[in-house]
Structures are given as C-alpha cells and as structure tokens.
C-alpha positions in Angstrom: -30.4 -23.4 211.2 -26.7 -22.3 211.9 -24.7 -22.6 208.4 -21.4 -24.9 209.1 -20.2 -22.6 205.8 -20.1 -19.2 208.1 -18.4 -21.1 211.1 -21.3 -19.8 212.8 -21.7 -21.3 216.2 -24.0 -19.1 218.5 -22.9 -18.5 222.3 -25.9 -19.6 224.3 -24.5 -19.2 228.0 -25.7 -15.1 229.0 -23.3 -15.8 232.1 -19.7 -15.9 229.2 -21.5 -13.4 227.3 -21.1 -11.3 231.0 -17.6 -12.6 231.3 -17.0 -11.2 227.9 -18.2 -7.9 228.6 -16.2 -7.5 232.1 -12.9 -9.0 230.1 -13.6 -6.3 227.6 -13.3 -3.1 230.0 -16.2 -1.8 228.4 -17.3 1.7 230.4 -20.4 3.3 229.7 -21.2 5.2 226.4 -18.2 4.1 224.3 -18.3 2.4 220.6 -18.0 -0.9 219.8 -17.9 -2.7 216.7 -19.2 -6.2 217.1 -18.3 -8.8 214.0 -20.7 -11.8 213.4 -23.6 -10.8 215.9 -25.5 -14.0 215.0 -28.7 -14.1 217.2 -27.3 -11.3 219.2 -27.0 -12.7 222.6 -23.5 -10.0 223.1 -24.8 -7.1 221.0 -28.0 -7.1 223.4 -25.5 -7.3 226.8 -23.2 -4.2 225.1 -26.2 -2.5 224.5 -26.9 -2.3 227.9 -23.2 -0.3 228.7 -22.5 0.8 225.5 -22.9 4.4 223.7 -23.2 3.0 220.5 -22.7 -0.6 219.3 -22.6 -1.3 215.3 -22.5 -5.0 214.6 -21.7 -6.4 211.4 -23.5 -10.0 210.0 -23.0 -11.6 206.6 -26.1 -13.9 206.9 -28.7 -12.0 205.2 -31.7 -13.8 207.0 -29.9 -13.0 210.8 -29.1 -9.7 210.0 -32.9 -8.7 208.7 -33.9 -10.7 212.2 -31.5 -8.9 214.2 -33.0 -5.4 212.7 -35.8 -5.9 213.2 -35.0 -7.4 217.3 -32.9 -4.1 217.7 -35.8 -1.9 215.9 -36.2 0.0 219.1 -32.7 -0.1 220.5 -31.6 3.8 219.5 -28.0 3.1 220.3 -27.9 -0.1 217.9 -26.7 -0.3 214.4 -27.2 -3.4 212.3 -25.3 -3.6 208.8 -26.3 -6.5 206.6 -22.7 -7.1 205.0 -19.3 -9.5 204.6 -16.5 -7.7 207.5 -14.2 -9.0 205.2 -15.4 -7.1 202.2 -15.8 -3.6 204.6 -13.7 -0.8 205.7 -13.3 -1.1 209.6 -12.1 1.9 209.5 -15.0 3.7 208.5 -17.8 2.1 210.1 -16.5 3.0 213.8 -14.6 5.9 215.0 -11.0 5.8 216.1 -10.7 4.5 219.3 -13.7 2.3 219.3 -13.6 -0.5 220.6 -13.7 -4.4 219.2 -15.7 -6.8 220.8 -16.5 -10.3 219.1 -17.3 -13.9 219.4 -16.0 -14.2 215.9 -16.5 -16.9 213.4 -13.9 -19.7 212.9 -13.4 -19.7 209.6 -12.1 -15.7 209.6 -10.6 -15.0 212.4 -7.3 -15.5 211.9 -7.8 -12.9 208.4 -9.5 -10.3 210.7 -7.2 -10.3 213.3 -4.0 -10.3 211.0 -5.8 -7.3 209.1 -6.0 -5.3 211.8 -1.3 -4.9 211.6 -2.4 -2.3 208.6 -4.3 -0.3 211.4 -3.2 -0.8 214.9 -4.0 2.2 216.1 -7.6 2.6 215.1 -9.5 0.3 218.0 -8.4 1.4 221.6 -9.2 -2.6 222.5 -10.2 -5.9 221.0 -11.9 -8.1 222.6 -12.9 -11.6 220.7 -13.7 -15.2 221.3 -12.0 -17.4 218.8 -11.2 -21.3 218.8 -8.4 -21.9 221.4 -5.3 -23.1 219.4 -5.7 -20.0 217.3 -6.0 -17.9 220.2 -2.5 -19.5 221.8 -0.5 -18.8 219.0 -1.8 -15.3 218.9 -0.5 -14.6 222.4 2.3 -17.4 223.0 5.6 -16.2 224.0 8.9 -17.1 222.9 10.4 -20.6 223.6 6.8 -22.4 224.0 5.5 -24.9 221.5 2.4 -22.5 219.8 5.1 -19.5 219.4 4.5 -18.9 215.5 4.6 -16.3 213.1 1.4 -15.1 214.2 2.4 -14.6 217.7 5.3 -12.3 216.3 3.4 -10.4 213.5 0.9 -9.7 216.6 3.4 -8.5 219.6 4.7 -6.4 216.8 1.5 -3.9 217.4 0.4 -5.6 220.1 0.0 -6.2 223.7 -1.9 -9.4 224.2 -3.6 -10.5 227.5 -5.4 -14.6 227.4 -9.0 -14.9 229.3 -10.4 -17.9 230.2 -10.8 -21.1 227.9 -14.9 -21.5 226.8 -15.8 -25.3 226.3 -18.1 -26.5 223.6 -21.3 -26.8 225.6 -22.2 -23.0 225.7 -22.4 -22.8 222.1 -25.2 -23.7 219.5 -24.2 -26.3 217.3 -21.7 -27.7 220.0 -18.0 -26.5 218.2 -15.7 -29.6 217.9 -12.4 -27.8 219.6 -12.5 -25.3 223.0 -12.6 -21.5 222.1 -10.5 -18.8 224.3 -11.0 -15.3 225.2 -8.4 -12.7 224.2 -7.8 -9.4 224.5 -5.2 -7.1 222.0 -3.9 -4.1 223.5 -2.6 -1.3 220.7 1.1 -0.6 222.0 2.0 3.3 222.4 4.6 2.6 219.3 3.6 -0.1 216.7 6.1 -1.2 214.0 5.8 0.9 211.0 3.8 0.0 207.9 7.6 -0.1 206.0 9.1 -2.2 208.7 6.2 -4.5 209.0 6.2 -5.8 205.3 9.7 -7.2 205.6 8.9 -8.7 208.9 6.5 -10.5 207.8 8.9 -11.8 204.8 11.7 -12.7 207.4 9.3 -14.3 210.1 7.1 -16.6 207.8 10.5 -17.6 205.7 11.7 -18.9 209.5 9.1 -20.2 211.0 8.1 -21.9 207.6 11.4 -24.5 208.5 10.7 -23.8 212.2 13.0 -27.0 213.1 15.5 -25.9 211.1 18.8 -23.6 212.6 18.3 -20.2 211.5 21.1 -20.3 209.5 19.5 -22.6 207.2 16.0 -21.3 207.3 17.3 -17.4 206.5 19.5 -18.7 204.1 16.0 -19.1 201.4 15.4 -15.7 201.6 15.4 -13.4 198.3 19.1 -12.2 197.9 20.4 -13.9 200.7 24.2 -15.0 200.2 26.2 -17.3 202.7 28.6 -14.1 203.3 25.9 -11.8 203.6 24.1 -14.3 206.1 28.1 -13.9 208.0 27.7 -10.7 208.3 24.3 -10.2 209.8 24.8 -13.2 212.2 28.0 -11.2 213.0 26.3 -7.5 213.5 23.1 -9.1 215.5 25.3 -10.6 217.7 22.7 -13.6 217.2 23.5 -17.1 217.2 22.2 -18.7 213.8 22.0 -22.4 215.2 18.9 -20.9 217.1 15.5 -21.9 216.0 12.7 -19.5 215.3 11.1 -20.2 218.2 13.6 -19.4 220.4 13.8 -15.4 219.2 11.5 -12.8 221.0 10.2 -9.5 218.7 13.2 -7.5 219.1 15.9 -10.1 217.7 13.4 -10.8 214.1 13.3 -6.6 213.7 16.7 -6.5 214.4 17.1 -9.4 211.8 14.7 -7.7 209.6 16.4 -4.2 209.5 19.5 -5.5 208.6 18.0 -7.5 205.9 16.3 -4.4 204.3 19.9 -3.0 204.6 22.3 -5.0 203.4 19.8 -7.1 200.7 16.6 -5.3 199.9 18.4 -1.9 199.5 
C-alpha cells in the first residue's frame, strides 16, 4: 500500500507518463536522474530513450521490487536511499538531466536545493502539486509571485506544462499537480550573491502587504537613513509591494544591502 508518510501517490496514466517524457526533451542516450520512482511506471518509459537512467527511492520494499523489475534493464540503476540525505551531484554526471514525478511532501526542499548547484542538470523536469508549481514559475505582479518564484528565476528559466488532475494517480491526490520544466540560465547568481537574496526576499515577502519601506526596514542593520539612501540610489519606489519587483530590482536591493549594511 502507498504510505501517505512519503507523499507517495503513483502516476497510473502511461499516456502523462508520455507527456512527461516529450515535455522533458529527452534525446536518446542521455542521463537522467529520476527521484521517487515508486512502481516505476516513468523510469520504465525513460528507459526506453534514455542512455542511462538512475532512480532514486526511499521505500525500502519499492526499491528491492523495482530491482529486481529492472534486473535485466542494463541501462537502469536502482539506489535504495533518502534524495534528501544524497549528493546529487555525485550520483549523475554534469549535465544529466532531472526528470521526476516527485513526492509532495519534498519537493519544494529538492527544488530549492538545487540554487547551491544550478549548473549541474542541463534540465529538470518534475511533476509536483500545482500551487507549488505556480509559485515556482509566477511572474511578477500575479497573486502566487513569492519568494520562491524569485530565489528560482535567480538561476532559472522556468517553462509551466500542463495541469494533471487527481484521477491519473494511485491514491487519488486531494489537490491538481502541474508539469514544470527549469532551465539553468547561461549566468546564475553567484553562491555570495544568492545568500543575501535570500535574506532580503523572504524578510519582504514575509510582510508581503506591507510597502517595502516597512518590510526592509526589519532587516539586520537596517536604519531609516540608510533605508533613504538605498530607496534613493535604486531609484525604487519603497511604497511598492514585494510582489510588484521582478529579479533585477531585489539584486539590485540586495547589492546595496551587502554594501552599505553587511559590509
């Protein structure tokens, strides 16, 4: 029986898992790194295109069943062990690719752990519930804009695929899931840019109703004249909201931060 504690809902419809697989850009004979494999309804499909396809399942009882389904499948790889708990990095090659239905309850950690290494996956590829999906590739001014959405466009480019309803999954999910893709961008914010970000962007969007004035104003160090004279050298008009600020206006905000505070 699918454990509720995992988030593990199995897809059940082989026409999404081909929808996934076309989505992905998958070409023959490259690497992909699958997360939560389940029954292995996908990893069987990439198997068919694939080079090599490693797939990665916490359940000890699935992933000894998926072994031993895969026993003759040269170009499979089944690792019994916790993603979360693993070096991505090492299991797959650089430019590998990432393609996943993944479980609900840690997506949102895998996906935000892959800022620390944009570069590594040429593509990823993943199912995940739909209001998660949104905010990871909403745009500014539109009501699931978030933090995530900026951390993400900070590395990368973000493309939505089709919403997946309930019914083609095993237990039925309460809530729709979505298809997304992340695209590395040619220049991702650096690792000492990226730490501050994140400081300025959840500090906002953690009072996301109030003007920025008010909601910059909590950060560490932050004095009303020194909040002057960044408003002043952005150009940026405090009595915006968070929401309203696209990529370039919070590392702008950010740099000037690290500048005139952190330094």
């Amino acid at each position: 029986m699918p454990k509720r504690s995992l988030g593990q809902n199995f897809l059940i419809n082989t026409h999404i898992v081909d929808n996934i697989i076309h989505f992905s850009g998958l070409r023959i004979n490259e690497t992909v790194l699958e997360i939560g494999p389940g029954k292995g309804a996908l990893t069987k499909k990439l198997a068919e295109t694939a080079g090599r396809v490693v797939a990665i399942e916490k359940d000890n009882a699935l992933a000894e069943d998926l072994k031993l389904g895969f026993k003759n499948h040269r170009n499979v790889e089944i690792i019994g062990a916790d993603i979360l708990e693993s070096d991505m990095k090492s299991i797959v090659p650089k430019g590998a690719l990432m393609i996943a239905n993944l479980p609900y309850n840690i997506a949102t950690v895998i996906i935000t752990s892959l800022l620390n290494f944009p570069s590594h996956f040429s593509s990823i590829t993943v199912m995940v519930q739909k209001e998660v999906g949104e905010r990871i590739c909403a745009r500014p001014g539109t009501k699931p804009y978030s933090a995530l959405s900026v951390l993400m466009a900070s590395c990368f480019d973000t493309v939505t695929g089709p919403v997946i309803g309930p019914d083609n999954f095993f237990p039925r999910p309460k809530v729709d899931s979505i298809l997304i893709r992340l695209i590395p961008k040619d220049d991702p914010i650096t690792p000492e840019t990226l730490a501050p970000l994140k400081k300025v962007v959840f500090h906002t969007f953690n009072s996301r109703r109030k003007m920025l004035r008010n909601s910059l104003s909590n950060l560490p160090g932050m004095t009303p004249e020194t909040l002057n004279n960044i408003e002043k050298k952005t150009g940026i008009d405090f009595s915006r909201r968070p929401q309203d600020l696209d990529l370039l206006e919070f590392i702008q905000l950010t740099r000037l931060y690290v500048e005139t505070v952190v330094r």
